[in-house]
DSSP file (Angstrom, degrees, kcal/mol; ACC not computed):
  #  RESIDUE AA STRUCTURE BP1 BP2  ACC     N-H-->O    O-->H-N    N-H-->O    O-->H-N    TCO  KAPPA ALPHA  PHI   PSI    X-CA   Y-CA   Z-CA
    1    1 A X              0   0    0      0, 0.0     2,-0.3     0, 0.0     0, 0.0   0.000 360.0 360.0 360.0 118.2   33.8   -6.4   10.7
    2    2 A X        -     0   0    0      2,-0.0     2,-0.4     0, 0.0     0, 0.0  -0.765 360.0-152.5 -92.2 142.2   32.8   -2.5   10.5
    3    3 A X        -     0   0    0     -2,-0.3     2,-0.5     4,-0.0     0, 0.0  -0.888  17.3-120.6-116.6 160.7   29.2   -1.8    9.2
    4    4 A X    >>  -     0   0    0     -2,-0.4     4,-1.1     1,-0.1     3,-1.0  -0.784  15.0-146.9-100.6 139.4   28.5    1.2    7.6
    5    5 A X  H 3> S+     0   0    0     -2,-0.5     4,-0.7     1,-0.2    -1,-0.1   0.358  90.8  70.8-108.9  18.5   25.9    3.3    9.2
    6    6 A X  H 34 S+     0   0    0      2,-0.1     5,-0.3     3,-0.1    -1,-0.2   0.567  94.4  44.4-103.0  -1.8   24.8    4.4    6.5
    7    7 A X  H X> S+     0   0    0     -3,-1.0     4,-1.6     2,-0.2     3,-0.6   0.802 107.6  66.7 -94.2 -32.8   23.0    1.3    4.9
    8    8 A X  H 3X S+     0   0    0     -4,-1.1     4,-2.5     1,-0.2     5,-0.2   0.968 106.1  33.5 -32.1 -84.3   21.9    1.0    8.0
    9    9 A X  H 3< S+     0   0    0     -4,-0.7    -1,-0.2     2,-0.2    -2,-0.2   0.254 121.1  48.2 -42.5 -12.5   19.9    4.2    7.5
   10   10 A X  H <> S+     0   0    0     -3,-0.6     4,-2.9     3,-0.1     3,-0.5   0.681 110.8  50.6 -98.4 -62.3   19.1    3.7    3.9
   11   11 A X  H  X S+     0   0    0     -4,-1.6     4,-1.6    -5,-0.3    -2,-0.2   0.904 115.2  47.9 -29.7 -65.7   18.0    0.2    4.7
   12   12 A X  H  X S+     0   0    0     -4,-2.5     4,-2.7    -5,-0.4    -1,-0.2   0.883 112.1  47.0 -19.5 -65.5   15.7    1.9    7.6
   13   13 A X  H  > S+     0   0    0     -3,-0.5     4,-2.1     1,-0.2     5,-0.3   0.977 109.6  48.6 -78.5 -34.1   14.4    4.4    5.6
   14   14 A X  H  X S+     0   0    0     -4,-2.9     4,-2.1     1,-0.2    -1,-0.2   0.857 106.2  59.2 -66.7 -18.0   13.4    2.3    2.6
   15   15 A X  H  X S+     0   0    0     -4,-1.6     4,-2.0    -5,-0.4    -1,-0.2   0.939 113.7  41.4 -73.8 -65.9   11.7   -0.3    5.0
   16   16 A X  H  < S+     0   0    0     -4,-2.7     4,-0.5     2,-0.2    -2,-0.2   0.615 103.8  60.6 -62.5 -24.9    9.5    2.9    6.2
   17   17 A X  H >X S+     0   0    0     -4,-2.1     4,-2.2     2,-0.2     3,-0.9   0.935 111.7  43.4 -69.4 -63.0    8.7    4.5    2.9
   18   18 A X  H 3X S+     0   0    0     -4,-2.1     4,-2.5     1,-0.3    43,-0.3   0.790 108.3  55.4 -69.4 -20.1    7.1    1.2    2.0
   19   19 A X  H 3X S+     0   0    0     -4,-2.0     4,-1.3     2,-0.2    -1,-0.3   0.762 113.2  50.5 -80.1 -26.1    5.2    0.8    5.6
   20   20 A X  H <> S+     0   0    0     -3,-0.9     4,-2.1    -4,-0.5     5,-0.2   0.764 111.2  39.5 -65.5 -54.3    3.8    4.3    4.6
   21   21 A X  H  X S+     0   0    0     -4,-2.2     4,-2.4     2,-0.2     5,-0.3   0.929 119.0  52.4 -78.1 -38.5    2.5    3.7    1.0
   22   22 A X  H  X S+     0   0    0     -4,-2.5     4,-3.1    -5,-0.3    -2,-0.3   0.982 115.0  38.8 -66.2 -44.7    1.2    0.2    2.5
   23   23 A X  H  X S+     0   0    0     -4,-1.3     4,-1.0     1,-0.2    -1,-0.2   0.813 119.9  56.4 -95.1 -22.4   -0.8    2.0    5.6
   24   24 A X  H >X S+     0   0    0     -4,-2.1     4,-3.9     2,-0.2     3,-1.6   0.990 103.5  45.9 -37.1 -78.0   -1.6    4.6    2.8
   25   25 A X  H 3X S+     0   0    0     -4,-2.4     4,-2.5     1,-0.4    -2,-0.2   0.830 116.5  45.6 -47.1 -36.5   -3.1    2.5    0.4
   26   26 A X  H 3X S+     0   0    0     -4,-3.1     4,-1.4    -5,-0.3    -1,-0.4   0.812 104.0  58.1 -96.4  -2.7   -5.3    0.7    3.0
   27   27 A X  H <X S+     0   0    0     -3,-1.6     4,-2.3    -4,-1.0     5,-0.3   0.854 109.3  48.5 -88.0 -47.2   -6.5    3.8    4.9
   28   28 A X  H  < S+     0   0    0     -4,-3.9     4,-0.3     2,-0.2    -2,-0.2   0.884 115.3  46.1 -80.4 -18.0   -8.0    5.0    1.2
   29   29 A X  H  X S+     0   0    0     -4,-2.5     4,-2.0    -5,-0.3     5,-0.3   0.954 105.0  56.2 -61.6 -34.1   -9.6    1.5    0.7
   30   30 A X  H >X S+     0   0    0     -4,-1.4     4,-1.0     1,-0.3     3,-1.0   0.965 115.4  42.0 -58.6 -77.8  -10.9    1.6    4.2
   31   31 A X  H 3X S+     0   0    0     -4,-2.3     4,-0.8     1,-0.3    -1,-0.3   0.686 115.6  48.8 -74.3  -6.9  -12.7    5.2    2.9
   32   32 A X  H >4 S+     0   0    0     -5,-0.3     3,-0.8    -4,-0.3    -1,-0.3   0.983 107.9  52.2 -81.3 -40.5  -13.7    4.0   -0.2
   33   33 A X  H << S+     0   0    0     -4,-2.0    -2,-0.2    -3,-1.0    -1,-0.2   0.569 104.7  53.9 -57.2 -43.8  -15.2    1.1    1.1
   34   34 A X  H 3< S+     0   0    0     -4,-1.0    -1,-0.3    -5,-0.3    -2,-0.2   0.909  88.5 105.0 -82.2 -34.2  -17.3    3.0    3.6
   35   35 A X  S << S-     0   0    0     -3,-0.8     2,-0.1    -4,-0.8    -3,-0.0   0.077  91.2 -79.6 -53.7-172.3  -18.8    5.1    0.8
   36   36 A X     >  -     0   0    0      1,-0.1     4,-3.8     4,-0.1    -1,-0.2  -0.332  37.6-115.6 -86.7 146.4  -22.4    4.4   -0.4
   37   37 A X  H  > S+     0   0    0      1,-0.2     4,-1.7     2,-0.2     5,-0.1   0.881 115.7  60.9 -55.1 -41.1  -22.6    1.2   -2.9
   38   38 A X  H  4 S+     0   0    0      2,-0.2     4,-0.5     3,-0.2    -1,-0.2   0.775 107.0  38.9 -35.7 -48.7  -23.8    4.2   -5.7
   39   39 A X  H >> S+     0   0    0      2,-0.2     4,-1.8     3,-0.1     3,-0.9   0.872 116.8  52.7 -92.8 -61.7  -20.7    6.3   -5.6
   40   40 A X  H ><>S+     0   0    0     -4,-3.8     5,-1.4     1,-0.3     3,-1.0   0.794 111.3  42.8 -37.8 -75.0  -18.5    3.2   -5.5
   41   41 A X  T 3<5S+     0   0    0     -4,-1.7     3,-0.4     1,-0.3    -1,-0.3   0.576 112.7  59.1 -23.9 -36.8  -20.1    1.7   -8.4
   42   42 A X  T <45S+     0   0    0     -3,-0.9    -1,-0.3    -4,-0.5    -2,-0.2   0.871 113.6  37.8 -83.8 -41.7  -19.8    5.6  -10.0
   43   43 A X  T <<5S-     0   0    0     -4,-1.8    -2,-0.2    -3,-1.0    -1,-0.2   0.300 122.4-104.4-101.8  -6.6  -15.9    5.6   -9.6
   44   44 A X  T   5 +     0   0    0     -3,-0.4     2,-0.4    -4,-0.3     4,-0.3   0.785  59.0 174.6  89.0  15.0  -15.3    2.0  -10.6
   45   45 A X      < +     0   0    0     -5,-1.4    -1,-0.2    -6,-0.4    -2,-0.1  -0.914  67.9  60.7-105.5 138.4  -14.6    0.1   -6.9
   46   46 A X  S    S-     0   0    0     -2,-0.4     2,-0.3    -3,-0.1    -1,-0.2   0.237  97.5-134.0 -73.2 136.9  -14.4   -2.3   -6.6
   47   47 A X        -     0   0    0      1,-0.1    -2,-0.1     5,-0.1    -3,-0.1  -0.420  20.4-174.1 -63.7 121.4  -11.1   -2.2   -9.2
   48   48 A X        +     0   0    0     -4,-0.3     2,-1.4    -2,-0.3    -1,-0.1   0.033  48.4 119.3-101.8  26.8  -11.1   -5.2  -12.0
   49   49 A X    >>  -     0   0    0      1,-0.1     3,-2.3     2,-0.0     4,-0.9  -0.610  65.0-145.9 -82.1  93.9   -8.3   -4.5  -13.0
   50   50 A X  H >> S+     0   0    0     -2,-1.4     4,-3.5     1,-0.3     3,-0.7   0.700  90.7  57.1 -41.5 -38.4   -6.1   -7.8  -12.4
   51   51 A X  H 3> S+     0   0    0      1,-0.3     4,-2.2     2,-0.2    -1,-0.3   0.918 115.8  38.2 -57.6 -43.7   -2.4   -6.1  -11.5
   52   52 A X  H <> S+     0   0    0     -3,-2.3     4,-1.9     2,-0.3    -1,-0.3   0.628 110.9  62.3-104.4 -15.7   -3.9   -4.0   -8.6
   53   53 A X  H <X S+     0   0    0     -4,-0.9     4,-0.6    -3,-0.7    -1,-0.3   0.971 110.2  39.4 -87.3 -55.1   -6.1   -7.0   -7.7
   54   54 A X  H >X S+     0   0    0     -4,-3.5     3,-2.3     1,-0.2     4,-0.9   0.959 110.5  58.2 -63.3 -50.2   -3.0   -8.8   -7.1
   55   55 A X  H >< S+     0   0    0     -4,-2.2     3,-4.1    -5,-0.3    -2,-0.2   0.920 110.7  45.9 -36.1 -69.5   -1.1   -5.9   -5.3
   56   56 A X  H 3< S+     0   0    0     -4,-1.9    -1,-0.2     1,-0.3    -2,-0.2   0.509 106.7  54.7 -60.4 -13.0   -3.6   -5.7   -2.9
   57   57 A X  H << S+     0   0    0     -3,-2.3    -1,-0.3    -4,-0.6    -2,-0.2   0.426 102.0  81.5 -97.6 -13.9   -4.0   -9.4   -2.2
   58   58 A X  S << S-     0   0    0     -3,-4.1     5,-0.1    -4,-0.9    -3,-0.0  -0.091  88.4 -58.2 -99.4-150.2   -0.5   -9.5   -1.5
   59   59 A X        -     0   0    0      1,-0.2     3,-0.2     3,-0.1    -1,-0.1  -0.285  54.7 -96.5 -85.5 172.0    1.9   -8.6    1.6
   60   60 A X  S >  S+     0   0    0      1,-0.2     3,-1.3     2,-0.1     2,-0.8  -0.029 103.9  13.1 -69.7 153.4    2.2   -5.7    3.2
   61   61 A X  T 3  S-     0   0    0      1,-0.3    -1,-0.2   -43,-0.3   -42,-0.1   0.501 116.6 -88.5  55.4  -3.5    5.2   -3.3    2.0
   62   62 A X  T 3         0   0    0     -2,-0.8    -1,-0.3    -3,-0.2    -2,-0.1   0.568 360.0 360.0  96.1  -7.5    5.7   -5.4   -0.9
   63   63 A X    <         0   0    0     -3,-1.3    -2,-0.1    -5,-0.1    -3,-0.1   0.258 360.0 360.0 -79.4 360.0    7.7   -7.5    0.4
């Protein structure tokens, strides 16, 4: 059985793209989060918007 070493490396990289947008995404709640309750509340955080409510409530990388 040969594997190809390049799914390997696609496999890899997509795996890392998503560990990137996930450690993204919580490093800009973690700063939103720290602003003042006034400027949150000015910008609409916390989001009530139910699709992002769920993204965020779910796993890591999407997975």
């Amino acid at each position: 059985m040969n594997a190809n070493p390049r799914s390997y490396f696609g496999m890899v990289g997509r795996i890392a793209a998503g560990w990137r947008a996930w450690r993204d995404e919580v490093r800009t709640e973690s700063l939103i989060n720290r602003l003042p309750p006034h400027i949150r509340k000015d910008i609409g955080w916390p989001d009530t918007h139910p699709s992002r409510q769920a993204r965020r409530a779910g796993t890591p990388f999407g997975l």
